[in-house]
gemmi code that builds the backbone of each chain (N, CA, C; Angstrom):
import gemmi

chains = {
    "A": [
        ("UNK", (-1.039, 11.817, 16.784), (-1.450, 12.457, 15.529), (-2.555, 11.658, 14.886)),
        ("UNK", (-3.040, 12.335, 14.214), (-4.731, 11.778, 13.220), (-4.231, 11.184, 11.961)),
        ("UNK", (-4.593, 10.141, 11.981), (-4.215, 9.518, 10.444), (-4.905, 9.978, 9.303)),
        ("UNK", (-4.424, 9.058, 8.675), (-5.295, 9.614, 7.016), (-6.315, 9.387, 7.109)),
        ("UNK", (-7.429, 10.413, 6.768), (-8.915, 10.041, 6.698), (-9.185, 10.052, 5.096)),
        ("UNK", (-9.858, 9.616, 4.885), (-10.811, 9.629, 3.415), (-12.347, 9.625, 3.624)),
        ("UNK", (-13.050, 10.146, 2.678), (-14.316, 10.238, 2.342), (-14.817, 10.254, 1.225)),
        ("UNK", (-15.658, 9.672, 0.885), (-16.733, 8.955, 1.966), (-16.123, 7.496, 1.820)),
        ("UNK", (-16.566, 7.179, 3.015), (-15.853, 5.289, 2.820), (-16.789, 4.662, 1.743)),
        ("UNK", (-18.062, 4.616, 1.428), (-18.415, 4.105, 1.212), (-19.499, 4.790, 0.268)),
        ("UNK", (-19.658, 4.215, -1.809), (-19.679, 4.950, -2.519), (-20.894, 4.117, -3.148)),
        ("UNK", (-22.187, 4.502, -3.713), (-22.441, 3.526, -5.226), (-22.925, 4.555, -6.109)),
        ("UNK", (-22.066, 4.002, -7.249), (-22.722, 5.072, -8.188), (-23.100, 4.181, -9.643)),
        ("UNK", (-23.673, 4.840, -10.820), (-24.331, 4.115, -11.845), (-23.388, 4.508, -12.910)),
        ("UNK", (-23.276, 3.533, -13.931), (-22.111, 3.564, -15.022), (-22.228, 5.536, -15.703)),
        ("UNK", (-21.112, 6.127, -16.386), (-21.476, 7.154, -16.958), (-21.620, 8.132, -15.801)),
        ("UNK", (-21.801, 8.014, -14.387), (-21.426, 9.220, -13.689), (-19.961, 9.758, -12.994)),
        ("UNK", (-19.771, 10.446, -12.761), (-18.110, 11.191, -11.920), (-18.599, 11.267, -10.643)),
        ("UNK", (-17.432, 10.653, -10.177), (-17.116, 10.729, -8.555), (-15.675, 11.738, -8.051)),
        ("UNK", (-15.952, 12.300, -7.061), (-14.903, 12.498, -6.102), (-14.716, 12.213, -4.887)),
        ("UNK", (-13.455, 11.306, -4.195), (-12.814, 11.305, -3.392), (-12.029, 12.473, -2.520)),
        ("UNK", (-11.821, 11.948, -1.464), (-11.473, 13.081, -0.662), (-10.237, 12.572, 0.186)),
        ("UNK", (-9.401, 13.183, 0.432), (-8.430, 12.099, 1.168), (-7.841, 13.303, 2.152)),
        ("UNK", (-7.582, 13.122, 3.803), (-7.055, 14.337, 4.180), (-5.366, 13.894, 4.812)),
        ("UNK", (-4.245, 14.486, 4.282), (-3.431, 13.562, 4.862), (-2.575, 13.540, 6.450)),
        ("UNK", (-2.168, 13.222, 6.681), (-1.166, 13.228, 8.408), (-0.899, 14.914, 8.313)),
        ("UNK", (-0.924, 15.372, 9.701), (-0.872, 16.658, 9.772), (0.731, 16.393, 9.270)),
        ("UNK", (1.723, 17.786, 8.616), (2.786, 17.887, 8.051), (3.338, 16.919, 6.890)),
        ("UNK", (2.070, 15.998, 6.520), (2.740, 15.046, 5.563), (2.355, 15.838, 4.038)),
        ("UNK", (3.403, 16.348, 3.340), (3.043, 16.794, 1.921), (2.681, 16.692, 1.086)),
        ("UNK", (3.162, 14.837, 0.712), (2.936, 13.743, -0.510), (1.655, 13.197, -0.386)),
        ("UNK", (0.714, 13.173, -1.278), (-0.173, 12.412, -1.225), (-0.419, 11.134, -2.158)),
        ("UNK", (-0.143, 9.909, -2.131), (-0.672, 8.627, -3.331), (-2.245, 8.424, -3.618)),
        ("UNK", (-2.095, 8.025, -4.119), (-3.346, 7.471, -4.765), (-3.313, 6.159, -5.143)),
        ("UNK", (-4.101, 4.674, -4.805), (-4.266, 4.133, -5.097), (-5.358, 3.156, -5.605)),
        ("UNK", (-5.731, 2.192, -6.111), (-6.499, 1.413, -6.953), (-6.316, -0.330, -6.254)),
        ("UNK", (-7.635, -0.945, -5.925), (-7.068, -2.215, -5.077), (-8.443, -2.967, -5.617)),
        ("UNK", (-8.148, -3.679, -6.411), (-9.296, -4.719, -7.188), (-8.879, -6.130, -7.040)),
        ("UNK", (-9.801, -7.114, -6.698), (-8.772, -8.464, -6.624), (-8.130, -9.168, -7.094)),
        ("UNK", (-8.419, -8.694, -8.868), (-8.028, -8.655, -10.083), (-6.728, -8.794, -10.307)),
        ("UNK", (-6.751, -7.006, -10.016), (-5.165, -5.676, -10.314), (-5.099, -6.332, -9.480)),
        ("UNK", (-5.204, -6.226, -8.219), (-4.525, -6.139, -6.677), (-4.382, -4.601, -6.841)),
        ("UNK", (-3.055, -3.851, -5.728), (-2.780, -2.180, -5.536), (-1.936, -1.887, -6.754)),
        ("UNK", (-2.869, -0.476, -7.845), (-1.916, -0.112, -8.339), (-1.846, 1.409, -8.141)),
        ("UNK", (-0.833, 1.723, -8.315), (-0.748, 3.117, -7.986), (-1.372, 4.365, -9.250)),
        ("UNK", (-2.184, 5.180, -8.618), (-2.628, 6.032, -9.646), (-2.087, 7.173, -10.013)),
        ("UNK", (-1.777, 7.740, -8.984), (-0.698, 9.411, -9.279), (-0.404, 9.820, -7.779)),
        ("UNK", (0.823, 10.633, -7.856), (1.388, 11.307, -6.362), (1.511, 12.746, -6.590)),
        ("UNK", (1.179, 13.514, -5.663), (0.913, 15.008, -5.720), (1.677, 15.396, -4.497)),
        ("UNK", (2.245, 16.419, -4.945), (3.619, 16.906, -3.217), (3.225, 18.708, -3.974)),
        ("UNK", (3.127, 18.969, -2.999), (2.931, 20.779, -2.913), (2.011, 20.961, -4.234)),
        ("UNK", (0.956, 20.398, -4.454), (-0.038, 20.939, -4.900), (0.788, 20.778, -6.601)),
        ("UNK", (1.808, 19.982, -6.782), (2.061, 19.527, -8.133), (1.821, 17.670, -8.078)),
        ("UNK", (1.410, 17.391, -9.298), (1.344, 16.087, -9.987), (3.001, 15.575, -10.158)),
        ("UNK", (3.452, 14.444, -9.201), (4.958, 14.312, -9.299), (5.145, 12.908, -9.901)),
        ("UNK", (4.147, 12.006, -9.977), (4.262, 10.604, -10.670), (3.056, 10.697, -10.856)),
        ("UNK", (2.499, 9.602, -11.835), (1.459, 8.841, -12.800), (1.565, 7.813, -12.747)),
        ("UNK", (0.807, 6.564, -12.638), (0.405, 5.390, -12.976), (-0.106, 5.079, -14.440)),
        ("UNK", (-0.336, 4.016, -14.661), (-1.144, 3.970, -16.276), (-2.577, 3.618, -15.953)),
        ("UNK", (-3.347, 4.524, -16.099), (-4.893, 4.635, -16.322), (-4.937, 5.712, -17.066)),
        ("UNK", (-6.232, 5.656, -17.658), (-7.047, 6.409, -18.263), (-6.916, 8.320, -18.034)),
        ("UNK", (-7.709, 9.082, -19.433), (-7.254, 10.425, -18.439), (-8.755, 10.802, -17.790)),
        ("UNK", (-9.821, 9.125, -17.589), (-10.694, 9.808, -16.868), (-10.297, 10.035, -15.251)),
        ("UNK", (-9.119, 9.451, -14.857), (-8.976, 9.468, -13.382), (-8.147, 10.783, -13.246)),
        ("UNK", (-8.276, 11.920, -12.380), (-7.786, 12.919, -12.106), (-7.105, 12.797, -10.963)),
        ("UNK", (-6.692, 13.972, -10.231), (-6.450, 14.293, -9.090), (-6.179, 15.841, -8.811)),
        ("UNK", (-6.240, 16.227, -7.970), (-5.624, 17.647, -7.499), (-5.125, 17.503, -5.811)),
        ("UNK", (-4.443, 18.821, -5.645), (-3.634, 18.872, -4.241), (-4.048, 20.299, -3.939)),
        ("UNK", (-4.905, 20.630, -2.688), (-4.775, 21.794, -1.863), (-3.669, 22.147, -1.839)),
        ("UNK", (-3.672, 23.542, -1.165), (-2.402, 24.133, -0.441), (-2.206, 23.163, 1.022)),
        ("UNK", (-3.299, 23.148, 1.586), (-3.405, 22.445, 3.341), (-3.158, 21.102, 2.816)),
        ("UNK", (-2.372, 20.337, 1.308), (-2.044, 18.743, 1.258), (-3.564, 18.174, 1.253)),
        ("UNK", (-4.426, 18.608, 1.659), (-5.739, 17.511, 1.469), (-5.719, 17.041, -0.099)),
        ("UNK", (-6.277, 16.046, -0.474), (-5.890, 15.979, -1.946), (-7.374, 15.235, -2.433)),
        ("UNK", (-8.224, 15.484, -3.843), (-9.145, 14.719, -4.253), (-8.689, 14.001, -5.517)),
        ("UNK", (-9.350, 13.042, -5.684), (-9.237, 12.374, -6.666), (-10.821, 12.284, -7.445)),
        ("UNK", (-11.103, 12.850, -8.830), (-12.074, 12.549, -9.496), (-11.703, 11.096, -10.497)),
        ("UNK", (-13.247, 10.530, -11.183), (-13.315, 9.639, -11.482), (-14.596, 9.934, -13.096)),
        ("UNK", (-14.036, 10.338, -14.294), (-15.478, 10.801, -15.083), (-15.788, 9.622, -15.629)),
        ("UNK", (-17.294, 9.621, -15.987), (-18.118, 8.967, -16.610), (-17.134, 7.137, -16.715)),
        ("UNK", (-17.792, 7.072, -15.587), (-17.674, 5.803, -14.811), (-18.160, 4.294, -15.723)),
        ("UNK", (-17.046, 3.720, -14.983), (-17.602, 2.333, -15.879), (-17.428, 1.171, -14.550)),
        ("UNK", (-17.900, 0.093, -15.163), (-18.082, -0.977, -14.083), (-16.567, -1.188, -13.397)),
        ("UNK", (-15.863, -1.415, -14.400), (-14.038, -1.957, -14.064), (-13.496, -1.042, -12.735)),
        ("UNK", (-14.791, 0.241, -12.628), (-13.730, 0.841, -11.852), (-14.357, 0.686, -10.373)),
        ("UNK", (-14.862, 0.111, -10.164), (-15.303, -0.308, -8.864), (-14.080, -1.425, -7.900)),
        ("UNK", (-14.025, -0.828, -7.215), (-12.827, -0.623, -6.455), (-12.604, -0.380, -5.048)),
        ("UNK", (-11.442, -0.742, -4.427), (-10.908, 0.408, -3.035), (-10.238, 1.157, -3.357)),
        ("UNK", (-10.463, 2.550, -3.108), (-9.266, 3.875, -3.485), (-8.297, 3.860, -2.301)),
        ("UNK", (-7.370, 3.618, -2.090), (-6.825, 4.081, -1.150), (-5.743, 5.202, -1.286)),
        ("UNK", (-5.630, 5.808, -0.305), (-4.748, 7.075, -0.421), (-3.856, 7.104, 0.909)),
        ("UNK", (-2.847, 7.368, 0.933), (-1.417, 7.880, 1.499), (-0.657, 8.860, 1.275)),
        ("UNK", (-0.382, 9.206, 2.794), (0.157, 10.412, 2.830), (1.862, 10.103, 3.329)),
        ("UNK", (2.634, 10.719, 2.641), (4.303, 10.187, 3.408), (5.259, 11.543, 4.184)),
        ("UNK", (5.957, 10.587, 4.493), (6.833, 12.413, 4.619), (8.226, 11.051, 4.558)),
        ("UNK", (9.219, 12.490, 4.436), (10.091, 11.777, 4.365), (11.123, 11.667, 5.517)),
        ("UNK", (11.446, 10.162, 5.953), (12.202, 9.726, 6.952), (13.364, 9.339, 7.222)),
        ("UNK", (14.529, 9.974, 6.495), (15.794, 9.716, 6.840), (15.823, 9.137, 4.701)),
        ("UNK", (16.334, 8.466, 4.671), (16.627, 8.459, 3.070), (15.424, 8.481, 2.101)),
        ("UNK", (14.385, 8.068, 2.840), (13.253, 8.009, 1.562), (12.107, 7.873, 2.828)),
        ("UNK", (10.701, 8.204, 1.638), (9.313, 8.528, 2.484), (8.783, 7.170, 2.408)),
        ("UNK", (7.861, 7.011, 3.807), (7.169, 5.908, 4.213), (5.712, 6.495, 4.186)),
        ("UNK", (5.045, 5.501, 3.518), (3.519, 5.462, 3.319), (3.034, 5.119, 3.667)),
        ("UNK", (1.514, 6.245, 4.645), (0.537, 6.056, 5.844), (-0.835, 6.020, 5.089)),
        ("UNK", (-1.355, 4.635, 4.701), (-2.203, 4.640, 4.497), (-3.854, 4.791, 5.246)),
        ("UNK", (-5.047, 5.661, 4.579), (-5.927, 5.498, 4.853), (-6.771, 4.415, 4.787)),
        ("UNK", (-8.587, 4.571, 5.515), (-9.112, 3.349, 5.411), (-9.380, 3.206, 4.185)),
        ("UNK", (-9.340, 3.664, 3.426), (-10.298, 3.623, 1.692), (-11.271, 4.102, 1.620)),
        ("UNK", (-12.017, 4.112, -0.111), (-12.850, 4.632, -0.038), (-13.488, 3.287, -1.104)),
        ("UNK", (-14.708, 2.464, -0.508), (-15.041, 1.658, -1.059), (-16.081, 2.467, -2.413)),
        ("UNK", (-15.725, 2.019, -3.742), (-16.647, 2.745, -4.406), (-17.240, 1.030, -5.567)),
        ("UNK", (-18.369, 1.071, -5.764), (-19.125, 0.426, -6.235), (-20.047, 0.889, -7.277)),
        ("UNK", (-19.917, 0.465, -8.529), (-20.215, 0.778, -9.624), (-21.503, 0.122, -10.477)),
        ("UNK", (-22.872, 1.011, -10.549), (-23.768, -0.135, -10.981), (-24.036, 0.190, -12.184)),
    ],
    "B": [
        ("UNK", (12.129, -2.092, -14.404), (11.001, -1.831, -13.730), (11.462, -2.702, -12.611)),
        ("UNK", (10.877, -2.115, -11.416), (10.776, -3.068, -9.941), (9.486, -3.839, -9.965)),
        ("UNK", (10.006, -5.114, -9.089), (8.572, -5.820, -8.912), (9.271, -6.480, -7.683)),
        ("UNK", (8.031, -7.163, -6.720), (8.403, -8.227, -5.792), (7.094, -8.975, -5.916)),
        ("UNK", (7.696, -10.104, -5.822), (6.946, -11.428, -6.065), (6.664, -12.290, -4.673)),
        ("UNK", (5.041, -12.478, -4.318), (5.029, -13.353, -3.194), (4.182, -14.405, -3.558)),
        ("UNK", (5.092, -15.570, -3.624), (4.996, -16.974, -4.270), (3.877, -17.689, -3.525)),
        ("UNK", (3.136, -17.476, -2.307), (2.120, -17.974, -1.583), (0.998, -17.112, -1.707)),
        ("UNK", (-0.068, -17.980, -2.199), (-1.904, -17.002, -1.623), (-1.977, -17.147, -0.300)),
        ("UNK", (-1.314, -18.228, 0.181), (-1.988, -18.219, 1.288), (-0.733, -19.058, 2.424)),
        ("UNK", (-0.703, -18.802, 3.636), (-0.115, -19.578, 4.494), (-1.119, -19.728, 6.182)),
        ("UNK", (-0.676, -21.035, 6.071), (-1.455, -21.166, 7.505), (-0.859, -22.110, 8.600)),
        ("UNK", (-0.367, -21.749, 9.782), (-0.249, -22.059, 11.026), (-0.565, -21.557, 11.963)),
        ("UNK", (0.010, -22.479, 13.084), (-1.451, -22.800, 14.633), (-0.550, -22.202, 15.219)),
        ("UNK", (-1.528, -20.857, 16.143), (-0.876, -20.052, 17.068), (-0.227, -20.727, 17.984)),
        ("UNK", (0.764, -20.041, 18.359), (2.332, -20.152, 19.024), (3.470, -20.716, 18.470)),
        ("UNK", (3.346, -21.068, 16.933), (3.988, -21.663, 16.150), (5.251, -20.168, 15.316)),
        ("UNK", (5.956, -20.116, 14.663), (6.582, -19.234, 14.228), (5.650, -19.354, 12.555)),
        ("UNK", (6.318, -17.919, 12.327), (5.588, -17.655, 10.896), (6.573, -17.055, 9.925)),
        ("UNK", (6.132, -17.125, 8.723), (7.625, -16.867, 7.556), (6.373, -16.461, 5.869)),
        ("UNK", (6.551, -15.052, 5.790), (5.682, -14.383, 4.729), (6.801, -14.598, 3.554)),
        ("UNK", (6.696, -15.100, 2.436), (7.804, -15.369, 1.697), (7.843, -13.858, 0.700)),
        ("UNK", (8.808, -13.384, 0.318), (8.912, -12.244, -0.460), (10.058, -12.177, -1.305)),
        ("UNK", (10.013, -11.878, -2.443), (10.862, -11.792, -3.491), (10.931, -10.703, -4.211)),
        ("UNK", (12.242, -9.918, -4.666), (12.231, -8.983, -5.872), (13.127, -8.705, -6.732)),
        ("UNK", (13.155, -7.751, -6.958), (13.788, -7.240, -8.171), (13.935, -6.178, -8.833)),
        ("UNK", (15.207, -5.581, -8.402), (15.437, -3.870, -8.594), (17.010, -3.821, -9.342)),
        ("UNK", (17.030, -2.819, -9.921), (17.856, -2.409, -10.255), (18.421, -1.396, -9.316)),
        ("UNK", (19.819, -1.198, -8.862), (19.957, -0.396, -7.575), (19.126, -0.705, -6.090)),
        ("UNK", (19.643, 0.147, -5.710), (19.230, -0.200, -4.314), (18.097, -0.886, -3.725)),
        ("UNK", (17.560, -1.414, -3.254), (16.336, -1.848, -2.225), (15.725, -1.569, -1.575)),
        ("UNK", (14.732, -0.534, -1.995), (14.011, -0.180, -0.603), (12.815, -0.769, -0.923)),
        ("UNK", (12.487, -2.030, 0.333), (11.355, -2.771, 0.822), (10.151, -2.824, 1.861)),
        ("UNK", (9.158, -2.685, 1.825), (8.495, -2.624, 2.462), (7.341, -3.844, 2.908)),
        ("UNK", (7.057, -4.147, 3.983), (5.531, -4.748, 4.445), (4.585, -3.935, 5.055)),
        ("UNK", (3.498, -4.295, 4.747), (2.194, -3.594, 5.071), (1.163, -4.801, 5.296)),
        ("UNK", (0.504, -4.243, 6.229), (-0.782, -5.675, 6.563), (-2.383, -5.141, 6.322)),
        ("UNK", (-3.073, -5.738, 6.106), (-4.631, -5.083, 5.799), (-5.219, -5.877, 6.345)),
        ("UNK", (-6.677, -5.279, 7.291), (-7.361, -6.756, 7.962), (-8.553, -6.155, 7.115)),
        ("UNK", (-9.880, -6.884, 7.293), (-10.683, -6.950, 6.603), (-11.353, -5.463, 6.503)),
        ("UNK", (-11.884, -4.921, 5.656), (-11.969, -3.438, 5.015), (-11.513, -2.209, 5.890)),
        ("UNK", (-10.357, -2.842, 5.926), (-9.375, -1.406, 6.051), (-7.921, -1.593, 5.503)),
        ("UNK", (-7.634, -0.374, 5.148), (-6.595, 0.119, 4.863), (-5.406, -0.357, 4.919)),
        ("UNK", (-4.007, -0.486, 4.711), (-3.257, -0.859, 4.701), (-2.391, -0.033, 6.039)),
        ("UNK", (-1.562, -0.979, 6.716), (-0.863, -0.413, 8.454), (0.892, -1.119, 7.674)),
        ("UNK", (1.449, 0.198, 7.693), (2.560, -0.362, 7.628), (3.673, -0.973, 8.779)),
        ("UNK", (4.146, -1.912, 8.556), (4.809, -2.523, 9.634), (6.441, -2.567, 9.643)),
        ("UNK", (7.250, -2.543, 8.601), (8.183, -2.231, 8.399), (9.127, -2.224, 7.205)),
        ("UNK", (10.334, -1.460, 7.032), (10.925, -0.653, 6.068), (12.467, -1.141, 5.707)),
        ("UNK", (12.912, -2.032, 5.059), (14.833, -2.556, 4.548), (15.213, -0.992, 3.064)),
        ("UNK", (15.743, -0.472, 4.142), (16.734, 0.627, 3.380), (18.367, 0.156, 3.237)),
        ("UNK", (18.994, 0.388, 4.014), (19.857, -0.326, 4.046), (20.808, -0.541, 5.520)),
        ("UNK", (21.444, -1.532, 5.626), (21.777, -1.650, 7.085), (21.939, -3.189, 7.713)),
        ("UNK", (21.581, -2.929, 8.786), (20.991, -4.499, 8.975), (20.015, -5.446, 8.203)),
        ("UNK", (20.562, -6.897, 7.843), (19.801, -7.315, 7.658), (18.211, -7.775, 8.173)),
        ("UNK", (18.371, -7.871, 9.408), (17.490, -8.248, 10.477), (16.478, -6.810, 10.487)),
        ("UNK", (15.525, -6.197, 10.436), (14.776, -5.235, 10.692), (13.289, -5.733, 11.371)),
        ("UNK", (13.583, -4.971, 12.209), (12.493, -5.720, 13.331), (11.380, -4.366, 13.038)),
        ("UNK", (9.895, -4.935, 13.047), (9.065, -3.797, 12.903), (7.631, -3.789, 13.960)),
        ("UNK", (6.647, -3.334, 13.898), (5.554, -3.187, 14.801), (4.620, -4.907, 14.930)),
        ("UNK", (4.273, -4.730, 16.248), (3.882, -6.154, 16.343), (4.541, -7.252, 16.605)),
        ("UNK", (5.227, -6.927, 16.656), (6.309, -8.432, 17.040), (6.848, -8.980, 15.770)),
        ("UNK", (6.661, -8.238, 14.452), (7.228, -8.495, 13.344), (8.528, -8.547, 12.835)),
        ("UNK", (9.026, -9.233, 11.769), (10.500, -8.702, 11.414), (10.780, -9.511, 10.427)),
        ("UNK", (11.785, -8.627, 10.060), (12.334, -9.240, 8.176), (13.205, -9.460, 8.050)),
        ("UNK", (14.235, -10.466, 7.323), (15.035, -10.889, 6.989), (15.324, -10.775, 5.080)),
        ("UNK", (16.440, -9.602, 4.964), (16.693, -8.634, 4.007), (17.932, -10.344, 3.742)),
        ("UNK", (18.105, -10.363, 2.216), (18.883, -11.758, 1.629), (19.431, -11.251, 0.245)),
        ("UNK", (20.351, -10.294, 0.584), (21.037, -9.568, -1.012), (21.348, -11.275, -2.162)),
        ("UNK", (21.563, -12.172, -1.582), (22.145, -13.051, -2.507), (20.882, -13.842, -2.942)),
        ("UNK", (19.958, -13.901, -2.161), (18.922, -14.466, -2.671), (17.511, -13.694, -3.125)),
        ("UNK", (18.076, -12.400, -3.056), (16.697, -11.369, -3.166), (15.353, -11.639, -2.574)),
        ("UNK", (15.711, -11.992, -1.609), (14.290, -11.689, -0.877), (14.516, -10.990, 0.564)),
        ("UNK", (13.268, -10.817, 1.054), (12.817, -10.261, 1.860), (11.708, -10.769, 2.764)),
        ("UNK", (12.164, -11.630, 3.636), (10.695, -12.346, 4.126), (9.833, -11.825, 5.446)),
        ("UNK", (8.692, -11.669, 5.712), (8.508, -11.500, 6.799), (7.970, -12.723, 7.476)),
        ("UNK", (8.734, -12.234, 9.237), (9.007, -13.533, 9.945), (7.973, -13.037, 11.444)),
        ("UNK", (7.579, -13.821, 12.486), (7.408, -13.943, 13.592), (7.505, -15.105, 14.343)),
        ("UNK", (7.814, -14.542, 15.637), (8.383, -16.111, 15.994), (7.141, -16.863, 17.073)),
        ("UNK", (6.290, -16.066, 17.112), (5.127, -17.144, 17.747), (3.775, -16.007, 17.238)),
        ("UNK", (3.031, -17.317, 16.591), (1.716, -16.369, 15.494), (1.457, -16.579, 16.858)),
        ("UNK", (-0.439, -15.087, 16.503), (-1.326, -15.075, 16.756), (-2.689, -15.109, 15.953)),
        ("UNK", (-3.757, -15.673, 17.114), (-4.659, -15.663, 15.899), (-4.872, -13.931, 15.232)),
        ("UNK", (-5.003, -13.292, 16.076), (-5.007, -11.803, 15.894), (-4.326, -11.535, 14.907)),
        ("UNK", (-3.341, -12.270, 14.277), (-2.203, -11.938, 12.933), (-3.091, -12.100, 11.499)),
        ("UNK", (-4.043, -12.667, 11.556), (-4.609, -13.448, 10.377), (-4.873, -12.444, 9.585)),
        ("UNK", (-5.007, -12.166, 8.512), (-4.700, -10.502, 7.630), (-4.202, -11.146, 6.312)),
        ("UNK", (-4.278, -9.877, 5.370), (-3.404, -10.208, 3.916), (-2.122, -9.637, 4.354)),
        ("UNK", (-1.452, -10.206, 3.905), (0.022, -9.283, 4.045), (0.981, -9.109, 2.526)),
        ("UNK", (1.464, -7.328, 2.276), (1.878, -7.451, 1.512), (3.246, -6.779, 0.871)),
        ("UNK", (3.832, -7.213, 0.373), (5.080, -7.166, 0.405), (5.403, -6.002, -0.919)),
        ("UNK", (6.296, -4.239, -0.498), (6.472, -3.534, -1.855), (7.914, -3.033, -2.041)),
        ("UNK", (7.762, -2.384, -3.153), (8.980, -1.946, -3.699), (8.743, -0.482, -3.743)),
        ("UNK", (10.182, 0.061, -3.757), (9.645, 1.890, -3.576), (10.591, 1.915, -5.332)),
        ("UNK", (9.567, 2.526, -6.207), (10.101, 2.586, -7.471), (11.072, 3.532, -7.689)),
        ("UNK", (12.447, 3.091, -8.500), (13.792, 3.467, -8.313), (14.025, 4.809, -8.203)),
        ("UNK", (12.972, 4.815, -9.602), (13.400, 6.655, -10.368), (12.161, 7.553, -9.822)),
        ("UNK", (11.486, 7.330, -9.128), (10.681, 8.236, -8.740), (10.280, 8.171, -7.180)),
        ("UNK", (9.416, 9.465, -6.580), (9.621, 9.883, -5.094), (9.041, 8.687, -4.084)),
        ("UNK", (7.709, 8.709, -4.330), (6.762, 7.602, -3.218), (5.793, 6.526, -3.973)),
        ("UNK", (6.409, 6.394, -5.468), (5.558, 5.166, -6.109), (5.909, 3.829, -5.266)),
        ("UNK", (5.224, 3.071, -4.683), (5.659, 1.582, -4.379), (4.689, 0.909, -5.437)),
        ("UNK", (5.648, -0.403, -5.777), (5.033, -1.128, -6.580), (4.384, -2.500, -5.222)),
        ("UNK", (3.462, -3.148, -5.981), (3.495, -4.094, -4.514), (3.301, -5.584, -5.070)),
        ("UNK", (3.549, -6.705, -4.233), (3.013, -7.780, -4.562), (1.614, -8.233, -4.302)),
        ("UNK", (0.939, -9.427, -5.208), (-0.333, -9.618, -4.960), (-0.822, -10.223, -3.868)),
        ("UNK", (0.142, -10.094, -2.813), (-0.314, -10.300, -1.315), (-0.481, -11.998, -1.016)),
        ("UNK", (-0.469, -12.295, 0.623), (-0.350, -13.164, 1.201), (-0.883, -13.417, 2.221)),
        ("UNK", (-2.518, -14.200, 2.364), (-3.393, -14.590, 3.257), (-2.677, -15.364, 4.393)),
        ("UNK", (-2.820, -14.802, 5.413), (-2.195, -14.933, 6.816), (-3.095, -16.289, 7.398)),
        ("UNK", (-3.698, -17.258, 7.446), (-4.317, -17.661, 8.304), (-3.908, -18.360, 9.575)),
        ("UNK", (-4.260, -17.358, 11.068), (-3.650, -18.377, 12.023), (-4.675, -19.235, 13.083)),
        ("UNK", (-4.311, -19.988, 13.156), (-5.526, -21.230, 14.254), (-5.163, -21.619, 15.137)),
        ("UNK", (-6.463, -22.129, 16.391), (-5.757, -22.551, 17.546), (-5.231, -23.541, 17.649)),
    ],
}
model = gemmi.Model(1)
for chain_id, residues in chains.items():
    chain = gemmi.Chain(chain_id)
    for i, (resn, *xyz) in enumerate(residues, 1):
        res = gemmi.Residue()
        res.name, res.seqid = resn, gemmi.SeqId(i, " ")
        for name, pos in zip(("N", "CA", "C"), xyz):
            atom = gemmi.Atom()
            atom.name, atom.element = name, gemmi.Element(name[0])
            atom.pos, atom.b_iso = gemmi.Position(*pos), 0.0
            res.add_atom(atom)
        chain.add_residue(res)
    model.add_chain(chain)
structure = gemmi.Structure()
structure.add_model(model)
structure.setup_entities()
């Protein structure tokens, strides 16, 4: 099977603009995460989406979005950008394996903020 | 709130030597633990999962953990590094009350030498 892809790996954008991410997850995996990886923070989690609903939140801002296809692909927007948020996005897709779901992470999406 | 704590930035020993990722946490209810490894700009590869059961959980790579209800941790172990191991490694928590949040620790620089 094809792992998690994301796009584009690799991002720069200038303070004050919106980005979107793209994340596609494991064929049959429903759940999608979202995450945030600064050397700062380290990984924090941003929001989880299962059948095209918002099922957890992290604490950020309400410039960070997300949505969920029907086909589980899931994006994550980013509005009017600031430096702090330059980052690795990473995203995971789970399914669930006997008592609870295990998380298949993608490569990231390096985004860089000027 | 869950957290796990990994008390080292960094550990380093000379391949063929055994290895020991130190991990600590703290949950209310049950334990579900995880390791995950990241090599340089990519993504996080999960390696293995303490639900409940054996203490001993052996995972990908020649990896494995040692689950310690009395001492709350969770360490990951191998019994002869490679240099090929050298990576962050990092140690999470699957948050109590909700589906696929993991919380994680601020990780643990692998370095192995000849």
């Amino acid at each position: 099977k094809a792992g998690v892809t994301q796009t584009p790996r690799y991002l720069i954008k200038t303070r004050g603009q919106q980005v979107t991410l793209s994340c596609s997850p494991i064929s049959g995996h429903r759940s999608v995460s979202w995450y945030q990886q600064t050397p700062g923070q380290g990984l924090q989690f941003l929001f989880e989406y299962f059948s095209e609903t918002q099922r957890n939140k992290g604490n950020f801002p309400g410039r960070f979005s997300g949505r969920q296809f029907s086909n589980s692909r899931s994006e994550m927007n980013v509005s009017t950008l600031e430096l702090g948020d330059s980052a690795l996005y990473l995203c995971a897709s789970s399914l669930r394996e006997g008592r609870i779901e295990t998380q298949y992470f993608g490569p990231g999406t390096r985004l860089l903020v000027l | 709130a869950q957290s796990v704590a990994q008390p080292e930035d960094q550990v380093n020993v000379a391949e063929g030597n055994p290895l020991t990722v130190k991990c600590t946490y703290s949950v209310s209810g049950n334990p579900y633990l995880f390791w995950y490894v990241q090599y340089p700009n990519r993504g996080l590869q999960f390696l293995l999962k303490y639900i409940t059961g054996d203490n001993l959980v052996k995972g990908s790579y020649g990896f494995e953990a040692e689950f310690n209800k009395s001492q709350t941790s969770f360490h990951l172990k191998k019994p002869s590094a490679l240099v090929s191991d050298s990576a962050l490694y990092f140690c999470a928590v699957r948050d109590g009350g909700t589906a696929s949040k993991l919380t994680f620790g601020t990780g643990t620089r692998l370095q192995v030498t000849l």
